[in-house]
C-alpha positions as CSV (number, residue, x, y, z in Angstrom):
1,X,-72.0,-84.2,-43.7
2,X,-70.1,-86.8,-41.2
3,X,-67.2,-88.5,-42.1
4,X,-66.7,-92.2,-42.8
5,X,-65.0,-94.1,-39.7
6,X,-63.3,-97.3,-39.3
7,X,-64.0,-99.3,-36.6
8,X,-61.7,-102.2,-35.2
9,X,-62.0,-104.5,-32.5
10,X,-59.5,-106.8,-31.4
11,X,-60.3,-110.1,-29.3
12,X,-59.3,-113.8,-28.2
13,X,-61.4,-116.6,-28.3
14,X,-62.6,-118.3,-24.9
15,X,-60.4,-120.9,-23.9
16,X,-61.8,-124.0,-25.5
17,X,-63.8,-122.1,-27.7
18,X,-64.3,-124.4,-30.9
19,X,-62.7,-121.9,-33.6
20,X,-64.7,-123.5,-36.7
21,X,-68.0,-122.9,-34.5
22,X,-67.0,-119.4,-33.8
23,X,-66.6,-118.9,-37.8
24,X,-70.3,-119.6,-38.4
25,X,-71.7,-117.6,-35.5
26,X,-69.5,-114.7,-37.0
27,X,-70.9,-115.4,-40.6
28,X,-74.1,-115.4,-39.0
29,X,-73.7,-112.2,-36.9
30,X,-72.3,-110.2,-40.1
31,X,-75.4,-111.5,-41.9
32,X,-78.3,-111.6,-39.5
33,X,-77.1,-108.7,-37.4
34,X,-74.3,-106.4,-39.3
35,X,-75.1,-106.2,-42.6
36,X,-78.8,-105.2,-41.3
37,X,-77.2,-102.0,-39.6
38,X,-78.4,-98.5,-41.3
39,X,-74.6,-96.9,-42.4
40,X,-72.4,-100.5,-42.4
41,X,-70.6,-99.9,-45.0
42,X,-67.8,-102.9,-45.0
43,X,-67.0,-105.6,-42.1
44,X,-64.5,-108.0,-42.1
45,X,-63.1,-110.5,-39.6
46,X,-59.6,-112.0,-39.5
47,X,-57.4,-113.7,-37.3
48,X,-53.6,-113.9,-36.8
49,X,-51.7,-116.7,-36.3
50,X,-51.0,-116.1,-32.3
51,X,-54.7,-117.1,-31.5
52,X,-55.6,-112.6,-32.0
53,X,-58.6,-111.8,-34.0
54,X,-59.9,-108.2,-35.7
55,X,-62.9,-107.3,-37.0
56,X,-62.7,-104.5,-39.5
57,X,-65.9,-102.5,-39.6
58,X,-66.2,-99.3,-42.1
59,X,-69.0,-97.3,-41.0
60,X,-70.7,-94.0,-43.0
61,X,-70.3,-92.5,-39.6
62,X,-69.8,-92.3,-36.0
63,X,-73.8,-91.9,-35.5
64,X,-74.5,-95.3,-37.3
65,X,-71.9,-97.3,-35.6
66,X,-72.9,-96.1,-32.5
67,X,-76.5,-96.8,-33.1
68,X,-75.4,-100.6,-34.2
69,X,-73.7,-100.9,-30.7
70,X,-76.7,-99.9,-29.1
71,X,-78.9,-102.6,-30.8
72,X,-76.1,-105.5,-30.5
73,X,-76.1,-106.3,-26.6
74,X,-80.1,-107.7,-27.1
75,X,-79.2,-109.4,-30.3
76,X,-79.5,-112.8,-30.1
77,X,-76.7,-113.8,-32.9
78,X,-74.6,-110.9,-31.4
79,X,-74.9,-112.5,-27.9
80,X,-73.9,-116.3,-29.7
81,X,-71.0,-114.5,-31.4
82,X,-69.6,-113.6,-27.6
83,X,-70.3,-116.6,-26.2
84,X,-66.9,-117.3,-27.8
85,X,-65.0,-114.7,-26.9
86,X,-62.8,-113.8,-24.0
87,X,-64.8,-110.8,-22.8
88,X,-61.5,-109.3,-21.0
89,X,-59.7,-109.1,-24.2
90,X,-61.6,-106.7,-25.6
91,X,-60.7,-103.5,-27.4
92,X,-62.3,-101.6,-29.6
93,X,-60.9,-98.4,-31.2
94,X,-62.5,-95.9,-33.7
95,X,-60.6,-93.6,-36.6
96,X,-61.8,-91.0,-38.1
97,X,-61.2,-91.3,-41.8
98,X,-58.7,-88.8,-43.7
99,X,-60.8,-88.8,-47.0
């Protein structure tokens, strides 16, 4: 059996981006798109007061996630979630859980 993982990507918003618009597209993509994904386990989006944001994603393992990333670049509410987003901030990182 695989292990859970954690997934977390860290991003800016565009500059100009409207910030409350960018909440709803994220509601909408954890909804419509996320929370549809086979082995999504937990997601979560937060944002620090220097302008970064994360988005928390437990995962049952690295299969699934990688699966989801496959699906999300011809989602339509994954592609309205980036139109927000600074594409060259960027990073996503993936841990392997301990338990």
């Amino acid at each position: 059996m695989l292990a859970p993982m954690i997934e977390i990507t860290t991003f800016r918003l565009a500059p100009g981006a409207d910030g409350e618009a960018f909440k709803v597209a994220d509601r909408r993509v954890q909804t419509r798109f996320a929370y549809r994904q086979a082995g999504l386990l937990r997601r979560t989006t937060a944002t620090g007061s220097d302008g970064d944001w994360v988005v928390v994603s437990l995962w049952s393992d690295e299969a699934d996630a990688e699966a989801a990333r496959r699906r999300w670049d011809d989602d339509g509410d994954a592609g309205d979630f980036l139109s927000f987003v600074d594409r060259t901030t960027i990073q996503n990182q993936r841990f392997d859980t301990l338990d």
